[in-house]
C-alpha positions in Angstrom: -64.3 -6.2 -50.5 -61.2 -8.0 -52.0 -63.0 -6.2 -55.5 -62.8 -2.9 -54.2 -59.1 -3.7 -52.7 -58.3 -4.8 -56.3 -59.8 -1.5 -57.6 -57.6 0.8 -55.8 -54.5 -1.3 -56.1 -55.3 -1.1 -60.6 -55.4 2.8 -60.0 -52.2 2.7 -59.3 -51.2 2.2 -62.7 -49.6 2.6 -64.8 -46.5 0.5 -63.6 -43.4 0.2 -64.9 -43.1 -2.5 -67.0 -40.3 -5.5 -65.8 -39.9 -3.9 -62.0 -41.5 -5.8 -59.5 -43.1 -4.5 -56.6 -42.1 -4.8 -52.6 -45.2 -5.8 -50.3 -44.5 -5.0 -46.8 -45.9 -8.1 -45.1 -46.0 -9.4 -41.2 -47.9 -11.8 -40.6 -50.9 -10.3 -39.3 -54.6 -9.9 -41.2 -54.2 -6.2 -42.6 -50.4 -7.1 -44.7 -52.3 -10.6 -45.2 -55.0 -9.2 -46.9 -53.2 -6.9 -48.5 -51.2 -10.1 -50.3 -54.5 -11.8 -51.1 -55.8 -8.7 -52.7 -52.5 -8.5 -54.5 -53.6 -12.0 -56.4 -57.4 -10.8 -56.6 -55.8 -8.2 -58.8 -53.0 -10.1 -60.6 -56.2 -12.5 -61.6 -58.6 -9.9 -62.4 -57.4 -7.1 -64.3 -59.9 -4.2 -65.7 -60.7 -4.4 -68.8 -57.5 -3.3 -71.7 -55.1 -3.1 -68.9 -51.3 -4.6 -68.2 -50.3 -7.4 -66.5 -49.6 -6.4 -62.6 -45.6 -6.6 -61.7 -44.7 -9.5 -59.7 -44.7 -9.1 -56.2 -41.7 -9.8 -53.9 -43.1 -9.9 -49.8 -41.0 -8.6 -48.1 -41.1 -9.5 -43.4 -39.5 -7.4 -42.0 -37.3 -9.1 -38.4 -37.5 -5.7 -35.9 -35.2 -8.0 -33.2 -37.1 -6.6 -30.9 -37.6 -9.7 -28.5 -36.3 -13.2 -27.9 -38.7 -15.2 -30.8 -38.8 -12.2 -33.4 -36.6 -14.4 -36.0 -39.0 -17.2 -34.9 -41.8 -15.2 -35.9 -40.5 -14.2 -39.0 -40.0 -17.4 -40.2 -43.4 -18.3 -39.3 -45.1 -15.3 -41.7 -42.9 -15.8 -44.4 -44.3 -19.9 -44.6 -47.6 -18.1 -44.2 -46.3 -16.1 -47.6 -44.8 -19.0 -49.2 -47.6 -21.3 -48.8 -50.0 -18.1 -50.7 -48.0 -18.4 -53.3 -45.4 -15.6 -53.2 -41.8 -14.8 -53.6 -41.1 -13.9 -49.9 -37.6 -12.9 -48.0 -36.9 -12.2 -44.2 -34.6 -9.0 -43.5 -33.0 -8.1 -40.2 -33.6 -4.3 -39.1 -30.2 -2.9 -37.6 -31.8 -2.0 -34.2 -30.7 -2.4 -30.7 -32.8 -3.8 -28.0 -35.2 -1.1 -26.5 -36.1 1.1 -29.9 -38.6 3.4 -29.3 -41.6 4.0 -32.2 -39.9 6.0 -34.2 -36.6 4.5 -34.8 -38.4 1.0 -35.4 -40.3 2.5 -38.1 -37.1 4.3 -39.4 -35.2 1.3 -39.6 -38.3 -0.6 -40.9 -38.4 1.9 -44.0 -34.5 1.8 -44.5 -34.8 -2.3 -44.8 -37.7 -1.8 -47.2 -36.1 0.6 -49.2 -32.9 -1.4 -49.4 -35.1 -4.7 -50.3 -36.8 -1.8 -53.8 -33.0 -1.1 -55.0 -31.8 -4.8 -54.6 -35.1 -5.9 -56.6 -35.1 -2.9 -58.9 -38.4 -2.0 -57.4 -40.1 1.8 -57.1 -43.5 1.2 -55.4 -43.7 -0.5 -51.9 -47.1 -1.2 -51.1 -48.2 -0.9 -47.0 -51.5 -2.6 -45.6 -51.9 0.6 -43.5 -56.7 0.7 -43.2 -59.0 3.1 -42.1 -58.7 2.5 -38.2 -54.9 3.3 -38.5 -55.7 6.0 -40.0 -57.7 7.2 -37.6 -55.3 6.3 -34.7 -53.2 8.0 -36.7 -54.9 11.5 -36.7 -56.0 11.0 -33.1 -51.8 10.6 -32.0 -51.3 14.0 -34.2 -53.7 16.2 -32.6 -52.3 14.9 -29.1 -48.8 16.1 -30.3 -50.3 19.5 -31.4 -50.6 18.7 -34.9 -52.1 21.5 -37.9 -54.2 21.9 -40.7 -51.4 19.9 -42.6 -51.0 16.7 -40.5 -54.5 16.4 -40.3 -54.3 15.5 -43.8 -53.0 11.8 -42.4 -51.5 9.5 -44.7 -51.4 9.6 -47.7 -52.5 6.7 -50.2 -49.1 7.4 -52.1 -46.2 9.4 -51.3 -42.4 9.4 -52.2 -40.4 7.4 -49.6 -36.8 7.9 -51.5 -35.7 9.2 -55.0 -37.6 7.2 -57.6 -39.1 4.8 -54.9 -43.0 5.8 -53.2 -45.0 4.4 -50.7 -48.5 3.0 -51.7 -51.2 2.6 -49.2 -54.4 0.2 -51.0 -56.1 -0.5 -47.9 -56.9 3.0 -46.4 -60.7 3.1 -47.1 -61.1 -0.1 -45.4 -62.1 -0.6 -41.9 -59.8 -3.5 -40.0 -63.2 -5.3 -38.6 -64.2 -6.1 -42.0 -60.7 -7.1 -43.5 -60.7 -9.7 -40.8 -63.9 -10.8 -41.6 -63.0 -11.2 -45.0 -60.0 -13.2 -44.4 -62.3 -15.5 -42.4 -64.6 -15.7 -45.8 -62.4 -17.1 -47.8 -60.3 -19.4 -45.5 -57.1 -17.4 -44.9 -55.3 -17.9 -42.0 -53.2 -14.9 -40.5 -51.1 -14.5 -37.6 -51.6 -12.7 -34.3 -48.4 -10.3 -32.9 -48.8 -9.6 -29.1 -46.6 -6.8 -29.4 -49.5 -4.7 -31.3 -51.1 -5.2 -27.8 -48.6 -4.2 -25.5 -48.9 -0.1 -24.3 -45.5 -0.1 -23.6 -44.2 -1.0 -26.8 -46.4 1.8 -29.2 -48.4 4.4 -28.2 -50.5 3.5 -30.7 -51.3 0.3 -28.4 -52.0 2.2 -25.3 -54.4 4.5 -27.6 -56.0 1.2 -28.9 -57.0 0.3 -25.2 -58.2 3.9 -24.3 -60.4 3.7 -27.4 -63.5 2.0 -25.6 -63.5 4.5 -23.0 -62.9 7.7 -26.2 -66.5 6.0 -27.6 -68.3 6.4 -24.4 -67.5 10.3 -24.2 -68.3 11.1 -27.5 -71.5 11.5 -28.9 -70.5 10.2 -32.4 -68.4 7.0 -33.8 -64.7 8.2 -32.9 -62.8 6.2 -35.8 -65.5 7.9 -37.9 -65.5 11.6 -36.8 -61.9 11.2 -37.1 -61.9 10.0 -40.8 -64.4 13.0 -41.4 -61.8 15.3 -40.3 -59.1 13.7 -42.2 -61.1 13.6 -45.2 -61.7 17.2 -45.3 -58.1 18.5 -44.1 -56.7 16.1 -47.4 -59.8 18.4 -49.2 -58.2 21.4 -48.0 -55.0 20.3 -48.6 -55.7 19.6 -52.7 -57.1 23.1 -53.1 -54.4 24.4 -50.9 -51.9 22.1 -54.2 -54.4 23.9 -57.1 -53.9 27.2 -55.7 -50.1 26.9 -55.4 -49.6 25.5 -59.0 -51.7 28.8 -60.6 -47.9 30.9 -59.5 -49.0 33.8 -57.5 -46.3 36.2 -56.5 -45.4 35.4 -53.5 -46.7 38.7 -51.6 -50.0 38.0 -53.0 -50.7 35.1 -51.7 -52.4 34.3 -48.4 -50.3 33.7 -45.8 -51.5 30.2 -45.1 -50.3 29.5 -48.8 -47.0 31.6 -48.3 -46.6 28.5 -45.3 -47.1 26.0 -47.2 -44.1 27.1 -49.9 -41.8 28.1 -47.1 -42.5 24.4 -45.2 -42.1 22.6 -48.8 -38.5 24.2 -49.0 -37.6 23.3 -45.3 -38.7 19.8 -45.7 -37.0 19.5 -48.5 -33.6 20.4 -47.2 -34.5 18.1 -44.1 -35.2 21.2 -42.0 -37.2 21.7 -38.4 -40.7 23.0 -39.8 -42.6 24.7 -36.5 -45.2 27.8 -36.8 -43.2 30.3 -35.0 -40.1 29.5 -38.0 -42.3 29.7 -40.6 -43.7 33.2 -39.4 -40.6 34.4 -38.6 -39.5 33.3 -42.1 -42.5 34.2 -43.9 -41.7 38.3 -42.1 -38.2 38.3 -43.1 -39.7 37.5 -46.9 -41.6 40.4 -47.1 -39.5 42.8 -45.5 -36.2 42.2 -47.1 -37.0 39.3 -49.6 -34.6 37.3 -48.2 -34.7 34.7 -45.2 -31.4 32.6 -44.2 -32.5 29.1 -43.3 -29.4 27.6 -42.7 -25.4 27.9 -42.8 -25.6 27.3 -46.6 -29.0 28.3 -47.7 -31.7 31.1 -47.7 -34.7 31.7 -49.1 -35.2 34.3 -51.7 -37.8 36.3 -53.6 -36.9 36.8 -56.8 -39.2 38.1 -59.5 -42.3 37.6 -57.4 -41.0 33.5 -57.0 -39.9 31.7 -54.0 -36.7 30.5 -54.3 -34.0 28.7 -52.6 -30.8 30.0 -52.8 -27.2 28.0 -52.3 -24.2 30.4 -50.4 -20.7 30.3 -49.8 -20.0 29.5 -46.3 -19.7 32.6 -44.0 -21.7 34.2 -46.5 -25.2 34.3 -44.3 
């Protein structure tokens, strides 16, 4: 399994040559096997290609209770004593974050660690089973066609910096196990236990009861459906590229160009806004999004246009 780690971690390449690379790294077995498959790969390259970056592990401190420092101080000797380059970094949380601003300030502290180490790939032990949790805590928020997609394997975090996920076609029962194979030691976090710290936790103890009600695997029908969605989602990237106008294209598509403009300003994307946006478009070819931007159709193109304030 560490081969088939390695495997997705070379098709990464090719890597910019002198920049190291960031491994997000706690402690546990999934970031711990994601730093031993790191070596596997650094010692067996394919055949004809370059030397792997080094790697800088990075553990991130959340603060979040009384023996976090403790903690990290623990994983990074776990680090150390691999072999790696390994620094501890304080989040800037208060007591009591919820989900969403730990993994906000989480992303922050990585990114800062990339610019101070000239780094643009930071490489998450995210598996199969969080992907699958993953999907599971979308469709529960209402999620469509697009967040079914799940995470992707690689996807830009900042400007010039992405995210790489190696791990995701591997199932957290067997990662463990292979850890146990080859003698390396990990360490267990009770906060990935605790309901009331991550949703994701109280999901994880539901799950038991999820497998009795359904009549197939639920981590694996889940992984079906995110498979395809990511399927749809490709073709849904092909047909886009091929420059319809945008009148002509199905409305799905029409969407997925309005939602790629809204995210991009750092805009609410819902379905009611993009149909009402997607009607204003082909009524008057022109859709105001914002104090200081609209969308326009000009020569059959989506575009984004830039006004004067009070001009909308």
């Amino acid at each position: 399994m560490l081969a088939s780690a390695a495997d997705r971690i070379h098709s990464f390449a090719p890597w910019p040559e002198g920049e190291p690379v960031v491994l997000a790294c706690s402690g546990g077995a999934d970031s711990t096997f994601l730093a031993l498959a790191w070596q596997f790969a650094v010692e067996h390259l394919p055949p004809k290609a370059r030397a792997l970056p080094p790697a800088q592990v990075v553990v991130v401190d959340h603060g979040q209770q009384a023996q976090s420092a403790a903690a990290a101080a623990q994983a990074s000797q776990l680090y150390k004593k691999m072999g790696f380059e390994v620094e501890v970094r304080r989040a800037k949380l208060s007591t009591g974050a919820n989900e969403s601003q730990l993994r906000q300030a989480r992303y922050q502290v990585l990114l800062q660690a990339a610019a101070d180490h000239r780094a643009k790939h930071i490489l998450l032990a995210h598996h199969a089973d969080d992907q699958a949790e993953t999907l599971l805590l979308r469709i529960f928020r209402g999620t469509g066609l697009v967040g079914l997609a799940g995470m992707a394997a690689r996807r830009p975090l900042a400007e010039g910096v992405e995210l790489l996920r190696p791990l995701l076609g591997l199932r957290a029962a067997a990662i463990r196990q292979e850890l146990r194979q080859h003698g390396q030691s990990w360490l267990e976090d009770p906060s990935n236990t605790d309901p009331n710290y991550a949703r994701r936790n109280f999901l994880r103890q539901l799950w038991p009861q999820l497998e009795e009600l359904a009549s197939a695997p639920v981590t694996s029908a889940m992984l079906r459906l995110q498979q395809e969605a990511a399927l749809w989602q490709q073709a849904c990237t092909e047909l886009l590229a091929k420059d319809q106008p945008f009148q002509e294209m199905p409305s799905f598509l029409r969407h997925a160009v309005i939602r790629e403009h809204l995210q991009m300003l750092g805009e609410t994307v819902s379905p009611a806004r993009l149909r009402d946006l997607e009607q204003s478009l082909l009524r008057r070819q022109r859709a105001g999004i914002n104090a200081l931007h609209a969308l326009i159709v000009h020569g059959g193109r989506l575009e984004l246009e830039q006004m004067a304030e009070g001009e909308a």
